[in-house]
N, C-alpha and C positions, 0 to 999 in steps of 0.2 A: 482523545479529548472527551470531557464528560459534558455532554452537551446541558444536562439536567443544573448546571450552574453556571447559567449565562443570564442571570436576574433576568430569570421568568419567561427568557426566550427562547430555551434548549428545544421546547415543544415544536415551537415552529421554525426553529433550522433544522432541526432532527427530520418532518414530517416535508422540509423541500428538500434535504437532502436524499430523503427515501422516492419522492418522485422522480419520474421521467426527465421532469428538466433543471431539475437539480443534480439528477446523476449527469447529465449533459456538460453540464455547469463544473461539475467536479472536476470531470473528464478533459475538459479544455482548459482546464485551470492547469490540472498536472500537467500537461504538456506543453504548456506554456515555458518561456523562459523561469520565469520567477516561482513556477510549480514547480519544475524540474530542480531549482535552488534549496527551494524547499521540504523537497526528498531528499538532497544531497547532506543537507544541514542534519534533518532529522533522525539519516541512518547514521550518521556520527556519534549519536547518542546511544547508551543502554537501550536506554525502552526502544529506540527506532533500530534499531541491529535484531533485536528477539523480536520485535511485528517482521521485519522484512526476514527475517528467518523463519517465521512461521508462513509465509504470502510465498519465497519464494521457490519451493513448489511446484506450485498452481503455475506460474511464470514460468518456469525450467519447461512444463509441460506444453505449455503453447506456442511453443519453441521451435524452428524445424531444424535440428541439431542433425547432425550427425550418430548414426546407431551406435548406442551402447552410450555416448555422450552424458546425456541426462540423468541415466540412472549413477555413473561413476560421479556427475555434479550432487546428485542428492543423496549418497553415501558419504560423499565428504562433509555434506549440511549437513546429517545428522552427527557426527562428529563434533559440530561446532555446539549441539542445544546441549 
């Protein structure tokens, strides 16, 4: 989302979304029911498939997988970009 075309307001949801309780804000929003709809919606889409393919990663990593697991999941992601 380009936050810089929100008539005039991109500045200041940009500047709460970059604070402390804004990221808080973010954070219980996704994990809410209707955040979690909202991921689900979004990776349906082109552009939400190549963001959650570039993020998930970072995700696979925070993982507590099983050895060798992660790196055979991000061998196949790379496959997919």
């Amino acid at each position: 989302m380009n936050f810089g075309n929100l008539s005039g307001m991109g500045g200041a949801v940009a500047g709460y979304i970059s604070s402390p309780e804004g990221q808080d804000a973010v954070k219980k929003f996704l994990a809410s029911p209707e955040g979690i709809a909202l991921l689900q919606n979004f990776a349906g889409t082109p552009e939400g498939q190549k963001t959650m393919l570039s993020v998930l990663p970072n995700v696979i990593a925070g993982l507590n997988l099983p050895a060798g697991t992660a790196d055979m999941i991000k061998g196949a992601l790379g496959n997919q970009q």
